[in-house]
N, C-alpha and C positions, 0 to 999 in steps of 0.2 A: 166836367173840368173847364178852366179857364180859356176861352179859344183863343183869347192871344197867344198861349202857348204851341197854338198852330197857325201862326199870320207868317205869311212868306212877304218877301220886301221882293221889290221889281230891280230884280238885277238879270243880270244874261244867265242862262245855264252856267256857260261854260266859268263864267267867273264862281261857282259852285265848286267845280270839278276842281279850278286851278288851285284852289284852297285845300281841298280833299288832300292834294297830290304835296302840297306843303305839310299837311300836318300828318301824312304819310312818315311823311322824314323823318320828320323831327320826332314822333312815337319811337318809329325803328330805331333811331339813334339815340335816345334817349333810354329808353327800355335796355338796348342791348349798350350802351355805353356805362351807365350804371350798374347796370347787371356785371358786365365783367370785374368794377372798380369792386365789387360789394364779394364777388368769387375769389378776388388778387388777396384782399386783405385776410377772407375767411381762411386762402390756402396756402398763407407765405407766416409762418410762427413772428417774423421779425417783423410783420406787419400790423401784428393784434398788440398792439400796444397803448397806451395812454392816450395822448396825443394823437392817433390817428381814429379813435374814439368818433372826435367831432366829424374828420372824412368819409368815415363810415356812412356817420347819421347822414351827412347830406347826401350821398349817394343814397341812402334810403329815401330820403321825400324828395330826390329829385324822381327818382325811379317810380315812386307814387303815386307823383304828380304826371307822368309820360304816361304810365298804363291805367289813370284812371280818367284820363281826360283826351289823347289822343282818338282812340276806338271809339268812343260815344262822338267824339267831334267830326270822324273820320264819315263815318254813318251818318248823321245827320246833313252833311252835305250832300251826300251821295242821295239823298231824298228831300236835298232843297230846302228842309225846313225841322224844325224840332217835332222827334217821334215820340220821346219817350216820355211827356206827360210831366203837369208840375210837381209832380214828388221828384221825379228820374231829373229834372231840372234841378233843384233844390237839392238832391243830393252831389250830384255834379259840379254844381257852385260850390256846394262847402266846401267839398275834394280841392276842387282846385284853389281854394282859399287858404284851407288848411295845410295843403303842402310848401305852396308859396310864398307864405308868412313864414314856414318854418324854414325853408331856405335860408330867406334874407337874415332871418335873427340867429340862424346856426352860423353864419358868415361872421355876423356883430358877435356871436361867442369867440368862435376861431381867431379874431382882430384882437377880441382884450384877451383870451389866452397867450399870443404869438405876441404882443405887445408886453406882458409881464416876464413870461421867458427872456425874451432879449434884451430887454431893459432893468431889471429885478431878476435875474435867473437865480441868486441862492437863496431872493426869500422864497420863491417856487416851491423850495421844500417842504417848507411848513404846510402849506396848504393843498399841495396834489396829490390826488391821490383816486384809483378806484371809485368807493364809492362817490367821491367831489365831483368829477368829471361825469359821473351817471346822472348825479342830481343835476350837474347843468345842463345837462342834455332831457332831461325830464322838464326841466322849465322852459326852455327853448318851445317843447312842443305844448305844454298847459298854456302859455303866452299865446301863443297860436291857434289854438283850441279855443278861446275865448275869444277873437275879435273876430273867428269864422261862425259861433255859433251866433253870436250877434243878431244877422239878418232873422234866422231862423226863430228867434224870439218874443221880435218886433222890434229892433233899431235898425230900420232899413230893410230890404229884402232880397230874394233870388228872383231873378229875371230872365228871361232868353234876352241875347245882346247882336250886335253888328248886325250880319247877315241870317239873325236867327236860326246858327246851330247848334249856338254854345251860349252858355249863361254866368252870371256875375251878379254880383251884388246891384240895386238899381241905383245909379248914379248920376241919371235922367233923370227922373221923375222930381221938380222943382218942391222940394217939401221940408221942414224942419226936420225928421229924425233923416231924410237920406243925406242931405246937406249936414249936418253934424257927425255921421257916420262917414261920409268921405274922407271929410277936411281931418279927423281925428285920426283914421285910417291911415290917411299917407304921410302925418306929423310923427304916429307913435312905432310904425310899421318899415315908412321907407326914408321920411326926412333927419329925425334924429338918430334913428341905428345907422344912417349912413353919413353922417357928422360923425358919429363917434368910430366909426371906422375908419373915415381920412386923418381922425387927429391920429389915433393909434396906430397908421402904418409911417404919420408923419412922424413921430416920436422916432418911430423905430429906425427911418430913415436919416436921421438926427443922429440917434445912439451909435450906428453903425459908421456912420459918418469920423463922427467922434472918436470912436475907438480905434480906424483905421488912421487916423492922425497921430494917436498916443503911441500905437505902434511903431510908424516912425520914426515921433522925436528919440522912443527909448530906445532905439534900434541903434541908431547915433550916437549913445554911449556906451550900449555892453553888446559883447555878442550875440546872436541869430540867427535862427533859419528863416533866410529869406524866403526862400520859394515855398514855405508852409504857411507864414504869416503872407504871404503877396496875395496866394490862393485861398487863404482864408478871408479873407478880407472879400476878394473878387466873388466868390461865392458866395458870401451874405448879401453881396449888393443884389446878385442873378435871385435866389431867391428873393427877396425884398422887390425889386420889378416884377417876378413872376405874380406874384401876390397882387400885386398893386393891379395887374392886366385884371385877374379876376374879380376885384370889384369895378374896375371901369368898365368890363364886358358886361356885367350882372346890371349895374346901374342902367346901360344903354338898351337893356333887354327891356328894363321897366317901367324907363325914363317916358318914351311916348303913352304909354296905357297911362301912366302917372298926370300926363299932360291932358290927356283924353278926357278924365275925370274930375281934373280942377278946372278946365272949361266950362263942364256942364255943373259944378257945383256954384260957378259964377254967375249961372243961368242962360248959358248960350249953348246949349245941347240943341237950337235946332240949327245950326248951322255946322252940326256934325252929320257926315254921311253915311249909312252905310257900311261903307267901303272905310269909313275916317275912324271906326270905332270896331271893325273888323281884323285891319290888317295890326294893328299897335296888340289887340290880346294874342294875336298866333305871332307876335316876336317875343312877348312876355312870355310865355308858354313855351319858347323855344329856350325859354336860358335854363334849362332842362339837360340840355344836350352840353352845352359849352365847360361846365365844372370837370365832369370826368377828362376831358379832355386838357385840361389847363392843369388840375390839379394829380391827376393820375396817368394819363396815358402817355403823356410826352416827358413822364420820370424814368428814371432809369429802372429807380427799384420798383414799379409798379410796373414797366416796360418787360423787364428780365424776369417776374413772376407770370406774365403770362404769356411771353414768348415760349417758359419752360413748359406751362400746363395746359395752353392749345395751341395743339399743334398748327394750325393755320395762322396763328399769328404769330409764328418763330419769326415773322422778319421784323417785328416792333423789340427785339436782342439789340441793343446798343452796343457799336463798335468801341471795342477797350481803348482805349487813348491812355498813354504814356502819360506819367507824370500827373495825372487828369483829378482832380479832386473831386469827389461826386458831390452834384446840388441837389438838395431835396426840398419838394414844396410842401410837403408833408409834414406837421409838427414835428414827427421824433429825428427828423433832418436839421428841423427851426434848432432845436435845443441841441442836438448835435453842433451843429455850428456856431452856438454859442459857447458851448463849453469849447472848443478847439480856439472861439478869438480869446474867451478868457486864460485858457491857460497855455497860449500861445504868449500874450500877455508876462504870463506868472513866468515863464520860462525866461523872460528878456531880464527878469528879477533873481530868480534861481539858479539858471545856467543846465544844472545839470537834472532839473527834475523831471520825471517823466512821468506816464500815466499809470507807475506804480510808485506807493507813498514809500516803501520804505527806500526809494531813489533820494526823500527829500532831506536827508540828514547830512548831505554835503552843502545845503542850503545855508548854514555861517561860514562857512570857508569862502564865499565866493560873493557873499552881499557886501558892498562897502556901506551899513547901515549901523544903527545901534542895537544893543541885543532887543529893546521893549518892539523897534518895527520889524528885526526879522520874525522874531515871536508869532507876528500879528500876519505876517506875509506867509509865514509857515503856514499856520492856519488854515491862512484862504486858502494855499496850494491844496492843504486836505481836502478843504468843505467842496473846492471842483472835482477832484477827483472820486470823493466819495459821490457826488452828486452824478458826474457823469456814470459810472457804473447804476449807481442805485437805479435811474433812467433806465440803461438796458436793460436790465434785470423786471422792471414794470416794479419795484419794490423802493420803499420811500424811507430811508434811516432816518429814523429821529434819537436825538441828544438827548439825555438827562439834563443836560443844562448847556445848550444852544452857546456855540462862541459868538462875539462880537462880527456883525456884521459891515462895521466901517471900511468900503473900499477902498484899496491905497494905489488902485492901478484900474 
């Protein structure tokens, strides 16, 4: 075998050990942070739903990516150097390629999913559905699956990296296929999925903006419930920041390894250290840990699932709060709180409709409109309330012949 897969770099021991004792952690918390997110949805009926599909899946390749790279990284430190030979390298690379990519592109799915809902939520119906949402989650990981097996072919390679415990793609080595496999890598992987994710929570931040203003002016001319629209309103924004944390944690997890590797695609890898190409993959490798925790552990409805199913964690039971409108960072929350601004909306229009249709037949008594637009208003009050149902249900009506979808509110 290749002996640089056995070359130790002149560091101290203990800077060995301090590393061991970090990706200690971050395994632990990642392995068992995952683990519990991936148990909450399997053991809560209200939580196998559509839309949390995509939470699922990341809590799977985060959870993949902790138990297939923490333990081999853990052990290699604890013996200074890489033990297990350049296959055990090379599989170890792809792993942690192939989970890592698929994070980031499940995130770029979750962003144009959660962006269509909140912005487009009734043409949502046409197209979700079971198996849609499978097959995007199947492409997420075939995406990913190709630009991991790459190295493995000959466009670039697997390498032991930093402190030669752990390995990567080689990003070093000044050459044309590794130099086109970088710069391509973090264009198609981290630069443009994460453009398309600030415009999509920008939109979204926009829409919700928008809609909270409509609320108002119409509120100023018919009757409402304030304190439904106030907190509807206030809870698409807490979602919508909750959202926006996770990719600026996810970005700053990947941001240095990202920097690390268009240095030396510049051709200045030797005035990387060590330590300068060590310490940026064990923060990459940590944003493992941080999703469960942003997107699952600090909700209520993931909190209240498994406060009920282990017992040691009954004190993650969120205190019942009066009045309190739950926020969910979870798709079937996203779409819940849309449907509640939309026909929050439809009600400042209606008056007396609720979230059963046959409430909407007092809906001419009470429009000062003409009959073609309450017609058209009727309508929409159906298509949300059939929408929001069909959602809890995991079940998608479809029309013989689809009404006009022109929004009038």
């Amino acid at each position: 075998e290749d002996s640089s897969f056995f070359t130790k770099v002149d560091v101290p021991d203990h800077a060995h050990y301090v590393v061991a004792l970090f990706v200690l952690v971050i395994g632990t918390l990642g392995i068992t942070g995952n683990a519990l997110v991936m148990f909450a949805i399997y053991s809560n009926k209200k939580l196998r739903n559509l839309p949390n599909y995509f939470i699922l899946n990341l809590a799977v390749s985060d959870f993949l990516m902790a138990f297939t790279q923490s333990p081999i990284f853990f052990i290699n430190c604890l013996y200074k150097e890489w033990v297990f030979g350049e296959m055990g390298c090379k599989v170890y690379a792809f792993c942690g390629a192939l989970f890592g990519i698929t994070s980031m592109i499940n995130l770029l799915a979750i962003s144009i999913d959660r962006y269509l809902v909140i912005t487009k939520p009734l043409q949502t119906i046409h197209w979700s559905s079971k198996r849609k949402t499978t097959l995007a989650i199947l492409v997420v990981w075939l995406y990913s699956f190709a630009w991991s097996l790459a190295p493995l072919i000959g466009w670039s390679s697997y390498i032991p990296e930093g402190l030669m415990t752990s390995c990567t793609w080689d990003y070093v080595t000044y050459t044309a296929a590794n130099r086109s496999y970088t710069m391509m890598l973090c264009c198609f992987v981290f630069f443009i999925p994460l453009g398309i994710i600030f415009y999509c929570y920008l939109r979204m931040f926009l829409s919700i903006r928008k809609t909270g203003r409509e609320v108002e002016r119409l509120g100023t001319q018919v009757r409402k419930s304030t304190l439904i629209q106030q907190k509807s309103i206030r809870s698409e924004w807490k979602l919508a920041k909750i959202a926006f944390v996770v990719i600026v944690v996810y970005v700053l997890s990947w941001s240095p390894y990202a920097c690390v590797t268009l240095i030396s695609w510049a051709g200045h890898a030797n005035i990387l250290s060590p330590y300068s190409k060590a310490v940026p993959a064990i923060i990459a490798k940590a944003s493992a840990i941080y999703n469960p925790i942003i997107y699952a552990i600090i909700h209520n409805k993931y909190r209240m699932t498994l406060a009920e199913k282990v017992p040691c964690l009954r004190f993650l039971s969120p205190t019942p709060r009066k009045d309190c409108i739950s926020s969910s960072i979870s798709e079937s929350s996203f779409r819940d709180s849309v449907i509640s601004r939309q026909s929050t909306v439809s009600r400042n229009h209606c008056i007396t409709a609720s979230s059963q249709s046959s409430d909407m037949v007092s809906i001419h008594k009470y429009l000062p409109l003409d009959s073609a637009t309450k017609s058209t208003v009727y309508r929409q009050c159906v298509d949300i309330i059939i929408y929001f149902k069909s959602r809890q249900n995991n079940v998608i009506l479809r029309r013989h012949k689809p009404w006009k979808k022109n929004i009038l509110f």
